[in-house]
N, C-alpha and C positions, 0 to 999 in steps of 0.2 A: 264242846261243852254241852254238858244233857242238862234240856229243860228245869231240873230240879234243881242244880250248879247254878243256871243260870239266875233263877229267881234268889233263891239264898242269898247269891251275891251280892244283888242288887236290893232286895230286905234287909241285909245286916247295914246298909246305908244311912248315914242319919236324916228324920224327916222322910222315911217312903213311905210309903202304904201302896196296897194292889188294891185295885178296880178292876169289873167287866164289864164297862159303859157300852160298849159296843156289842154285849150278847156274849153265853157263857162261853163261848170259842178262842174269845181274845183277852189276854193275860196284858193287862195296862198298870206298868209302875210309874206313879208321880212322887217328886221330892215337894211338902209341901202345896200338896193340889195340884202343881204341873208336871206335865207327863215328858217321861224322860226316857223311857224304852215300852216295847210290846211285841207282841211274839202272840202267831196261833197255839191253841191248849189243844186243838182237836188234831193239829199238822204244826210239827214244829220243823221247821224247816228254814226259818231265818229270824232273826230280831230286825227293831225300827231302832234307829239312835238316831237320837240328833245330832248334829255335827256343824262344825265353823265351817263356813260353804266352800272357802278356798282348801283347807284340809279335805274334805270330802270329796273336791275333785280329784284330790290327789289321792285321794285314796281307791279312788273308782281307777283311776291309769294303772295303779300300781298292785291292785288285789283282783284277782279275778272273783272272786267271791265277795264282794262288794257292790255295788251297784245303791242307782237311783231308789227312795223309800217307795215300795210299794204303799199306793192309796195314802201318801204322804205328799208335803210337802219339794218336791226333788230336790232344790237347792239346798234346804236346811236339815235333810233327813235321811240316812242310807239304810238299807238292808242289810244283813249282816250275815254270810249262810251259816249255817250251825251242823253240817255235814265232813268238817274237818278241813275245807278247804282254806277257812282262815285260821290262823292261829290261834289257839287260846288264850296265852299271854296278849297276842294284840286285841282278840275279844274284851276281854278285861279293860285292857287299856282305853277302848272304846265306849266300852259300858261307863270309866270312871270321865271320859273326855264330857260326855252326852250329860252326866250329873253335875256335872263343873257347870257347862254352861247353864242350863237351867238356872241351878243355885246361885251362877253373878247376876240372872239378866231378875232375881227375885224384885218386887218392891222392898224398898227397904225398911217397912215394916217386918214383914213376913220376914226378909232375910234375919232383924235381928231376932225373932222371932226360932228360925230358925239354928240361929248360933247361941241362944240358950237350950236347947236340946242338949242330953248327954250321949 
């Protein structure tokens, strides 16, 4: 999935907006002000998702292109290579897993907040 793919995807999402809080290099999608992936702009070379910690382990045994998030959280965040070594449908799958969570762990303001959105 090329950078351009990637962000699309995750913009056509309801409730995202992109941020570069961390300087123009770093590409940060939040659903509703929390961040739910990010990816270098100058080196694209993996995304951050977050993930359910026991999925994540499993997913680090089973993928070699998975691993602990870089300058993240380890337990609740993996890397994701973007060199073809994972799949793109499970990319995807990843990108929608990491927006899931976000969007249940919302307050429930914002969540309903966010399920008026079209």
């Amino acid at each position: 999935m090329y950078i351009d793919e990637f962000r699309e995807y995750c913009i056509a999402k309801k409730g995202v907006t992109e941020h570069t809080p961390f300087g123009p290099d770093t590409l940060v999608l939040k659903v509703m002000g929390k961040m739910f992936a990010l990816t270098g702009l100058d080196v694209y070379e993996y995304i951050n998702l977050k993930c359910d910690p026991e999925y994540a382990a499993e997913l680090r045994e089973k993928e070699p292109g998975i691993t602990p998030g870089w300058h993240m959280n380890k337990t609740h965040w993996n890397s994701v290579k973007t060199d073809g070594t994972v799949a793109e449908n499970l990319m995807k799958e990843l990108i929608d897993h990491s927006y899931n969570l976000v969007v249940e762990g919302l307050p429930k303001k914002i969540k309903e907040e966010w399920l008026s959105l079209e």
